[in-house]
Residue frames as a rotation matrix with the C-alpha (Angstrom) as fourth column:
UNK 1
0.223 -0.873 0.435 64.18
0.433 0.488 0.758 171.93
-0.874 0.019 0.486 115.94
UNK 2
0.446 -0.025 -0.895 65.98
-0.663 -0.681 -0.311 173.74
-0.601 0.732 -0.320 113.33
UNK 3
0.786 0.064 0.615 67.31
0.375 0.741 -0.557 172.03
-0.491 0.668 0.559 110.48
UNK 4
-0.081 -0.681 -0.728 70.69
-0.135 -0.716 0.685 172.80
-0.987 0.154 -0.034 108.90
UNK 5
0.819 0.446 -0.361 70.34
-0.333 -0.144 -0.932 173.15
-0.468 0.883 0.031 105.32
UNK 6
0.809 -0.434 0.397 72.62
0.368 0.900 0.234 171.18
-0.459 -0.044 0.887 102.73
UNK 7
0.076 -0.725 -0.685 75.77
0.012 -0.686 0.727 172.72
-0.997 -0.064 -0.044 101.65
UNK 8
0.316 -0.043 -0.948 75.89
-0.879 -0.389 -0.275 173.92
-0.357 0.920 -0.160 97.93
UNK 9
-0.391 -0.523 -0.758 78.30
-0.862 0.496 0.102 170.67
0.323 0.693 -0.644 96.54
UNK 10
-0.490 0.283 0.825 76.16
-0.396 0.771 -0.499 168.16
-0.777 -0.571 -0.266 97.83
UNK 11
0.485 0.808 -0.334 73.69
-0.532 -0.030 -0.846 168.48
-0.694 0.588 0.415 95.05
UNK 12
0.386 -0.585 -0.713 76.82
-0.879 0.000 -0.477 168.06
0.279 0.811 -0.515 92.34
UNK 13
-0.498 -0.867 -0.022 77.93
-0.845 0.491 -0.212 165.42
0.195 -0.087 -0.977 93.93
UNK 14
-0.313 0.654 0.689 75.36
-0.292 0.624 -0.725 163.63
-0.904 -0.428 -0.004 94.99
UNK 15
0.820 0.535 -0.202 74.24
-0.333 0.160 -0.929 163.54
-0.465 0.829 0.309 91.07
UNK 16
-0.018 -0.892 -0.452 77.82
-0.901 0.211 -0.379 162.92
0.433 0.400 -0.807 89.76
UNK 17
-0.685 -0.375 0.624 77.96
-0.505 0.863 -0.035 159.67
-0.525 -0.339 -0.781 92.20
UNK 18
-0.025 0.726 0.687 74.57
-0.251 0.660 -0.707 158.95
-0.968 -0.190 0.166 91.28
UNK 19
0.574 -0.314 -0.756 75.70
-0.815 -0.305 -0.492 159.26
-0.076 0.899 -0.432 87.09
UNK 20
-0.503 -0.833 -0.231 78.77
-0.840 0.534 -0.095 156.79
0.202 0.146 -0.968 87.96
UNK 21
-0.613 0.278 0.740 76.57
-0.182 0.862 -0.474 154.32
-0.769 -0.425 -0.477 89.55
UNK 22
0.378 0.756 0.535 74.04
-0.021 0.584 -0.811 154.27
-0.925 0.296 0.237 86.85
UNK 23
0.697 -0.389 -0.603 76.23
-0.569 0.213 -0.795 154.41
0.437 0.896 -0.073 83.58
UNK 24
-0.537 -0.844 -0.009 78.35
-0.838 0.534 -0.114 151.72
0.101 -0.054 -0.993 85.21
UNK 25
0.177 0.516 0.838 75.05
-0.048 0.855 -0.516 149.26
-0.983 0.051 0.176 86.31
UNK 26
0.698 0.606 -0.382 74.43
-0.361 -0.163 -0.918 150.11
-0.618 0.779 0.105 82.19
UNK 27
-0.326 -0.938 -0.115 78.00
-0.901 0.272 0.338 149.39
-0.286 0.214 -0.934 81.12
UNK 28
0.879 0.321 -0.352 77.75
-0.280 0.946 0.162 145.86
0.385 -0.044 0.922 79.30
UNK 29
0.641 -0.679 0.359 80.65
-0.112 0.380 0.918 143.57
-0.760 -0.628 0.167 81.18
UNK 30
0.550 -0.831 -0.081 84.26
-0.489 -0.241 -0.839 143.79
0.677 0.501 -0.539 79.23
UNK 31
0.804 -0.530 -0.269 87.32
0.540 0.461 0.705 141.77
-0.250 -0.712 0.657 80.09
UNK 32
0.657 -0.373 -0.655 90.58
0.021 -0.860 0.511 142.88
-0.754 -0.349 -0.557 80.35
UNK 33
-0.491 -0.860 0.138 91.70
0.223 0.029 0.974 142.22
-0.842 0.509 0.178 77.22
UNK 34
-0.128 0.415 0.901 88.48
0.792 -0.504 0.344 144.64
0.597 0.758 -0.264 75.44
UNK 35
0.715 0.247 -0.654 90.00
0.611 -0.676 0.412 147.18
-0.340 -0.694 -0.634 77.03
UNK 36
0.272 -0.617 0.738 91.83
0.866 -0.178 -0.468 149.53
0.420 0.766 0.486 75.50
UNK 37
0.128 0.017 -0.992 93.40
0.568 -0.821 0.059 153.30
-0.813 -0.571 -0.114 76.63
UNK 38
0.576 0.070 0.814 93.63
0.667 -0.616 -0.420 156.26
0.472 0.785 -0.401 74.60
UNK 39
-0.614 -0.726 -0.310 96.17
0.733 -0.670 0.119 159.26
-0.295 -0.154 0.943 75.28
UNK 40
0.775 0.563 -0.287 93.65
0.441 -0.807 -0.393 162.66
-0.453 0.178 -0.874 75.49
UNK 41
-0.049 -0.432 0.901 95.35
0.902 -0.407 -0.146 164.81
0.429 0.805 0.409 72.22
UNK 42
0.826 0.287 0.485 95.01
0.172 -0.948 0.267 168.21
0.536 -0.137 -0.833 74.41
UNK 43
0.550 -0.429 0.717 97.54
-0.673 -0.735 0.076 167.77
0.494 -0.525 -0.693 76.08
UNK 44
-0.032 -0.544 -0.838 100.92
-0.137 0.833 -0.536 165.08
0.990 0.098 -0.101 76.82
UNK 45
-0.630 -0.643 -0.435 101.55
0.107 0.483 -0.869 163.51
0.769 -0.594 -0.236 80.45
UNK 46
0.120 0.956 0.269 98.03
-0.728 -0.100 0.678 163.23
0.675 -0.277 0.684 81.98
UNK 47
-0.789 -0.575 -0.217 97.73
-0.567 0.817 -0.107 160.98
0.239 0.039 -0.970 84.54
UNK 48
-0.373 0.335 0.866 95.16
-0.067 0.921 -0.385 159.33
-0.926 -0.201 -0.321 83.20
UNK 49
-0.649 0.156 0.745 93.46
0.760 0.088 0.644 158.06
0.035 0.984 -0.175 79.34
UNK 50
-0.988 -0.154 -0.014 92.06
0.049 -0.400 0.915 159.96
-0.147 0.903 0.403 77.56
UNK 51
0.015 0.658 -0.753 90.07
-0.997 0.063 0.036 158.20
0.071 0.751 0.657 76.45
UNK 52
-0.846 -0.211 0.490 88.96
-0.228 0.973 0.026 153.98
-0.482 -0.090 -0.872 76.86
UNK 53
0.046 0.773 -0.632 87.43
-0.955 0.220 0.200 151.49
0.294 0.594 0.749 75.43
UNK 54
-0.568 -0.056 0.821 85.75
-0.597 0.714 -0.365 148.83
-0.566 -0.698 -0.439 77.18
UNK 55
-0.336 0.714 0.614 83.64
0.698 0.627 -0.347 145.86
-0.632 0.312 -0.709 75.40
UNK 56
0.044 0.488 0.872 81.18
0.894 -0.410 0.184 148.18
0.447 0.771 -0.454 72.75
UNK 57
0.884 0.456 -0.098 81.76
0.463 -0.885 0.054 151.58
-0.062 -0.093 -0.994 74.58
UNK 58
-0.178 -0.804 0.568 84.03
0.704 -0.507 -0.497 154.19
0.687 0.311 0.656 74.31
UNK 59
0.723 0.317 -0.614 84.03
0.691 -0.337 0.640 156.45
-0.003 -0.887 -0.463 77.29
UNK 60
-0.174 -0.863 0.474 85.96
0.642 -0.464 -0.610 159.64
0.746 0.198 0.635 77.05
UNK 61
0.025 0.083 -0.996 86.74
0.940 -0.341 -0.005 161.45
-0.340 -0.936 -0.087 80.61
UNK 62
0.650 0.394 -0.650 86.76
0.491 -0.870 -0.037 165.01
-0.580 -0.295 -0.759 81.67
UNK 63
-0.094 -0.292 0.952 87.59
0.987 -0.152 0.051 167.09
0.130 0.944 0.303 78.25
UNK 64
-0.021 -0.171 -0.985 88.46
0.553 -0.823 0.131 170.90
-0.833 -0.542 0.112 78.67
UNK 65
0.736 0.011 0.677 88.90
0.669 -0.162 -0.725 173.49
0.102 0.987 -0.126 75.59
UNK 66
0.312 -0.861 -0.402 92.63
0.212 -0.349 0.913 174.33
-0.926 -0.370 0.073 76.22
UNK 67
0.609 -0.304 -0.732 94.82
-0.772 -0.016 -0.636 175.29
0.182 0.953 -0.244 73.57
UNK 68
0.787 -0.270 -0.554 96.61
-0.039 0.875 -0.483 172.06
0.615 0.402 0.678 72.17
UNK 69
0.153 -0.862 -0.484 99.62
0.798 0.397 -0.454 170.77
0.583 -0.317 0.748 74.48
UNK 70
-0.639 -0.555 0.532 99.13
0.045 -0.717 -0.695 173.76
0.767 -0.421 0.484 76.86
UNK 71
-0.459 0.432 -0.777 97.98
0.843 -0.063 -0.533 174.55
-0.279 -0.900 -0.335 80.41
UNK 72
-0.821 0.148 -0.551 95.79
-0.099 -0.988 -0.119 177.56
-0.562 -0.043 0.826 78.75
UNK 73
0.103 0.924 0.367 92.22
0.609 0.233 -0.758 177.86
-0.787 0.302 -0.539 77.66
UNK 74
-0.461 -0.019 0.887 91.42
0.775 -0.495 0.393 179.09
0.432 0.869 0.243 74.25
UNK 75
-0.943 0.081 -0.324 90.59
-0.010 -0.976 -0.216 182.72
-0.334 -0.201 0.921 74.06
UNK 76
-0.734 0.660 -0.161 86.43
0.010 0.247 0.969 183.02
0.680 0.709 -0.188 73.70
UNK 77
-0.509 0.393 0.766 84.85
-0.823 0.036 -0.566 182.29
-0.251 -0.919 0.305 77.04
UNK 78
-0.316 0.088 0.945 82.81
-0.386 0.898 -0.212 179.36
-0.867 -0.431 -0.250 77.23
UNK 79
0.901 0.418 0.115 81.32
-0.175 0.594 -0.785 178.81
-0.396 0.688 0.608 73.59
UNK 80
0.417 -0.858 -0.300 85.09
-0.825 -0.219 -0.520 178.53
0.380 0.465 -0.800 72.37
UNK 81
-0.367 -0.495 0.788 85.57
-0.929 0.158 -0.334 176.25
0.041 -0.855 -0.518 75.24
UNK 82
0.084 0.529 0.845 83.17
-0.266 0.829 -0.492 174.11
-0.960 -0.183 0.210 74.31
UNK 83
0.816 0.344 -0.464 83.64
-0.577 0.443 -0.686 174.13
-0.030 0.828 0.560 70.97
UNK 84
-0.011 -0.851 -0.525 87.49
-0.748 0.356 -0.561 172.95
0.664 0.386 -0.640 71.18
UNK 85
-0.550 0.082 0.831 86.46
-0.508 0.757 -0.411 170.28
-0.663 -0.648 -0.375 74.37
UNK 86
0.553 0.786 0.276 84.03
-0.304 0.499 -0.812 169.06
-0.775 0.365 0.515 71.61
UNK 87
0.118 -0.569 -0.814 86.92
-0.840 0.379 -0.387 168.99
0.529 0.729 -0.434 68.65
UNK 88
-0.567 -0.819 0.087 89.11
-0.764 0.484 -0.428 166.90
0.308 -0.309 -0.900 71.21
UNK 89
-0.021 0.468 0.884 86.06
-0.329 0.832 -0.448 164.40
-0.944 -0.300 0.136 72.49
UNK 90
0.913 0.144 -0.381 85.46
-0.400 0.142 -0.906 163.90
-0.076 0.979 0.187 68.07
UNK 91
0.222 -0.974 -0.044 89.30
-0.909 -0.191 -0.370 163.22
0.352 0.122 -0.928 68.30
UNK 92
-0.495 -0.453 0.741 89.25
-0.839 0.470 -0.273 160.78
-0.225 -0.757 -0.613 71.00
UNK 93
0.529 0.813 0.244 86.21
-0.556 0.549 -0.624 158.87
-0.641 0.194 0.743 69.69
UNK 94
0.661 -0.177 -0.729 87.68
-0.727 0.090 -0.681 158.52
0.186 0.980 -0.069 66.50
UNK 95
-0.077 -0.980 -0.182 90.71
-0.928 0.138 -0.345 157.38
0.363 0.143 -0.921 67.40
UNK 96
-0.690 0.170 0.703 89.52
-0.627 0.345 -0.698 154.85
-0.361 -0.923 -0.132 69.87
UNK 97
-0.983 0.159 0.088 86.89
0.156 0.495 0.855 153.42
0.093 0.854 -0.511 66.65
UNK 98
-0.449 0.892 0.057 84.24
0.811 0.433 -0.393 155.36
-0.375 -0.130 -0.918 67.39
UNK 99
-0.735 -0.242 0.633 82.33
0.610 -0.643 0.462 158.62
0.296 0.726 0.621 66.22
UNK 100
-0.896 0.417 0.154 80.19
-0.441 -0.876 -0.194 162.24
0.054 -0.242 0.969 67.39
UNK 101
0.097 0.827 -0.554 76.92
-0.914 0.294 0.279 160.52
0.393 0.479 0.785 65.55
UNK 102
0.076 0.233 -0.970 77.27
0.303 0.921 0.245 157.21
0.950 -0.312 -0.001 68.00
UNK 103
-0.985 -0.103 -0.136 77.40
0.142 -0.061 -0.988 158.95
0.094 -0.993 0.074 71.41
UNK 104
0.108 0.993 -0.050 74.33
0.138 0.035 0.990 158.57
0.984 -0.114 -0.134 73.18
UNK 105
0.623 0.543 -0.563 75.59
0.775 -0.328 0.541 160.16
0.109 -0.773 -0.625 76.59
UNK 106
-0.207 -0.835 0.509 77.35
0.579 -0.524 -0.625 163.60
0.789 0.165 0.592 77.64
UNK 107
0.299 -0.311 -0.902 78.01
0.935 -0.092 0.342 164.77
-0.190 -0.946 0.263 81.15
UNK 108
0.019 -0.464 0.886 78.64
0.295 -0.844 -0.449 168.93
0.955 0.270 0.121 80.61
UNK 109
0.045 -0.458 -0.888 80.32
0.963 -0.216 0.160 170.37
-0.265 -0.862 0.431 84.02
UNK 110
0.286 -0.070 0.956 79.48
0.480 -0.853 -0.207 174.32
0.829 0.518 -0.210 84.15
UNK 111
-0.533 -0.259 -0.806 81.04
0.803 -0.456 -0.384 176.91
-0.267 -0.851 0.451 86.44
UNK 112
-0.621 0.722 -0.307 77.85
-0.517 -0.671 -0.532 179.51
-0.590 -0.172 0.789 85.73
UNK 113
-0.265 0.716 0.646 74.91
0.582 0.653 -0.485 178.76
-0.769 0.247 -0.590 85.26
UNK 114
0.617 0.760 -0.202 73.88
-0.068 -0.204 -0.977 181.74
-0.784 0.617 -0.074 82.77
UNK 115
-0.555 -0.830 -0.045 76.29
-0.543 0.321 0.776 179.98
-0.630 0.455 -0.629 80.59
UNK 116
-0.153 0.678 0.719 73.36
0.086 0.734 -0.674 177.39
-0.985 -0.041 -0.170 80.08
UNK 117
0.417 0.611 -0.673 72.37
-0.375 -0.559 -0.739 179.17
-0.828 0.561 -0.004 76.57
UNK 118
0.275 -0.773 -0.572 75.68
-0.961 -0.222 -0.162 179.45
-0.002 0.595 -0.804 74.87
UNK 119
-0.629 -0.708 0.320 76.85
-0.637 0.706 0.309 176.01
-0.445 -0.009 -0.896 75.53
UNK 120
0.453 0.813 0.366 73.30
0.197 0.309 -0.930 174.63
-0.870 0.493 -0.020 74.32
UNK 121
0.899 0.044 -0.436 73.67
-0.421 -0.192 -0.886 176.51
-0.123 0.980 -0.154 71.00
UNK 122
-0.283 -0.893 -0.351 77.14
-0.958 0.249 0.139 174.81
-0.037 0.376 -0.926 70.83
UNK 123
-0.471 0.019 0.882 75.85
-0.111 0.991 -0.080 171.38
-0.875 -0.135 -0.464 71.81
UNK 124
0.572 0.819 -0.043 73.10
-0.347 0.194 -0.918 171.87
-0.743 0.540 0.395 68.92
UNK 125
0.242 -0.413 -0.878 76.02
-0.970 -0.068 -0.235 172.45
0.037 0.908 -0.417 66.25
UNK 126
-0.462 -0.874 -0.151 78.08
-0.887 0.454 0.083 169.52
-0.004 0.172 -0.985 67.31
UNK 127
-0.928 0.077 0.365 75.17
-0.003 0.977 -0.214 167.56
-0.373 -0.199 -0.906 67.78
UNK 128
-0.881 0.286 -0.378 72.74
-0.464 -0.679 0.568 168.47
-0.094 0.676 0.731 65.00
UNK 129
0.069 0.803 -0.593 70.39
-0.585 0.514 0.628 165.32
0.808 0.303 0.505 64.33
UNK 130
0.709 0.148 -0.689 69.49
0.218 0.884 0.414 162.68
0.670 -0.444 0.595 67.28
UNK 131
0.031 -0.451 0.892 71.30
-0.895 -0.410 -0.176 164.79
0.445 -0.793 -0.416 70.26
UNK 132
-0.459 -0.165 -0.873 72.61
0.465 0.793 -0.394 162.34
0.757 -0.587 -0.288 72.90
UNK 133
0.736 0.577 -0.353 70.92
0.479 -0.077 0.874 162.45
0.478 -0.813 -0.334 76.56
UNK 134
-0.237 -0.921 0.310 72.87
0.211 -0.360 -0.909 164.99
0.948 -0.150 0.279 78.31
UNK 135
0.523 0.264 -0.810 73.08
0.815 -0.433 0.385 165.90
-0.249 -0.862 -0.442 82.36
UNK 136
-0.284 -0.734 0.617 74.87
0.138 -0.668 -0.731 169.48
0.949 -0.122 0.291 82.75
UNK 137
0.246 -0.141 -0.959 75.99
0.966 -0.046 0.254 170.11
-0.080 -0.989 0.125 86.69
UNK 138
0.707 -0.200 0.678 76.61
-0.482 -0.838 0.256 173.69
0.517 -0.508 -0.689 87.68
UNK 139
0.658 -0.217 -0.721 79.63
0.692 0.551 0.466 173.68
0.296 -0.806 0.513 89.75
UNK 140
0.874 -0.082 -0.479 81.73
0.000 -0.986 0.169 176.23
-0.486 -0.148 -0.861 91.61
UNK 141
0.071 -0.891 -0.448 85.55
-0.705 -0.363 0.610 175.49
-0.706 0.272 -0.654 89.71
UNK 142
0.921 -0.291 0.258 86.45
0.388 0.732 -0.560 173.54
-0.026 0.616 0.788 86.76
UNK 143
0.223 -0.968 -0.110 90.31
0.578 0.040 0.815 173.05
-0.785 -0.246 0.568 86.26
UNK 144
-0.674 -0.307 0.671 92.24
0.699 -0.559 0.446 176.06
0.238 0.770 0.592 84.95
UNK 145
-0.691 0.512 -0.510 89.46
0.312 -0.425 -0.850 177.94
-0.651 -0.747 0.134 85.63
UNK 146
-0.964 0.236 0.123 87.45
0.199 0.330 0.923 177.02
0.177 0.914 -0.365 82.72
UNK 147
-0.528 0.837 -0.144 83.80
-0.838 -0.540 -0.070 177.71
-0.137 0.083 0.987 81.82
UNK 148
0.668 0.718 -0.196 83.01
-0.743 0.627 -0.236 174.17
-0.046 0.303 0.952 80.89
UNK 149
-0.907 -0.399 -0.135 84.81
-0.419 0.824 0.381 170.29
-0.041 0.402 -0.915 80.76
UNK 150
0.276 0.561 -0.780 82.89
-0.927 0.371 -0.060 167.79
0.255 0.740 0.623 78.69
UNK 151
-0.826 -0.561 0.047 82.50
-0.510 0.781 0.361 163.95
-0.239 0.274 -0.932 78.57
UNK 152
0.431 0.897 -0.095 80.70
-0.840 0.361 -0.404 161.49
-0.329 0.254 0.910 76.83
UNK 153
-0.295 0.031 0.955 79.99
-0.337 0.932 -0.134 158.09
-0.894 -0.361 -0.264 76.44
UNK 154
0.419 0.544 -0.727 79.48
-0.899 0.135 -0.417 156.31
-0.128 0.828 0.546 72.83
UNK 155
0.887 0.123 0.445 78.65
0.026 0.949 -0.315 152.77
-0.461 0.291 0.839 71.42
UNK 156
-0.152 -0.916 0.370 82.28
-0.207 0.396 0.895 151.45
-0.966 0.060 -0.250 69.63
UNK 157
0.178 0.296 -0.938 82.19
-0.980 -0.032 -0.196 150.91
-0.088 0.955 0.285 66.11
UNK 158
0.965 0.260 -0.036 82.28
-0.239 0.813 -0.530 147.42
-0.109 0.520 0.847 64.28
């Protein structure tokens, strides 16, 4: 009997579902009125936040390195990319009452893998002392046709 072998986006996806299920079990329980939304600063009429805040987390979604209020990646290739998806997650935190030096997950979404290097040496800058736990996925397209979108997950300030 031959076996058919699993198709390339299974892997990504299968680990992305399995990501949502376990940083939601972790999630502490929030009602709907410690919830908050945020408006993502890259760019106006999204349809969806930014950025939220739920009970003590802050949770900023899938974070690109466009230029500001355009459909266009910065010029640079992927460490550029990551560094301005990292300005705008520092942005979103902030706003939202939290900060770089309280995230303790990030979720990095590559379309090559010998990217792997460059986006390290970018995570190192932005995340210098006490790195958060990070997954990075390989996949075949990020929107735009970006090198990298970003999110992470951090504790709410006081």
């Amino acid at each position: 009997m031959t076996r058919t072998p699993l198709r390339s986006v299974g892997a990504p996806l299968c680990a992305a579902a399995m990501l949502a299920v376990a940083t939601t079990a972790a999630a502490p329980a929030a009602s709907a009125a410690d919830i908050a939304a945020y408006p993502s600063p890259s760019m106006e009429g999204l349809p969806y936040s930014g950025a939220v805040r739920a009970g003590g987390v802050v949770y900023v979604g899938g974070v690109l390195g466009n230029v500001r209020g355009k459909k266009e990646l910065v010029p640079g290739g992927v460490e550029a990319e990551a560094r301005q998806a990292f300005a705008y997650v520092k942005e979103m935190l902030e706003t939202a009452g939290s900060a770089l030096d309280r995230t303790v997950k990030c979720v990095v979404l590559l379309s090559d893998i010998d990217d792997f290097p460059k986006m390290n040496a970018v995570y190192t800058e932005v995340f210098p002392k006490a790195p958060p736990t990070r997954s990075t996925i390989i996949v075949p397209e990020i929107p735009l046709g970006a090198a990298i979108e970003v999110e992470c997950n951090a504790l709410a300030g006081d």
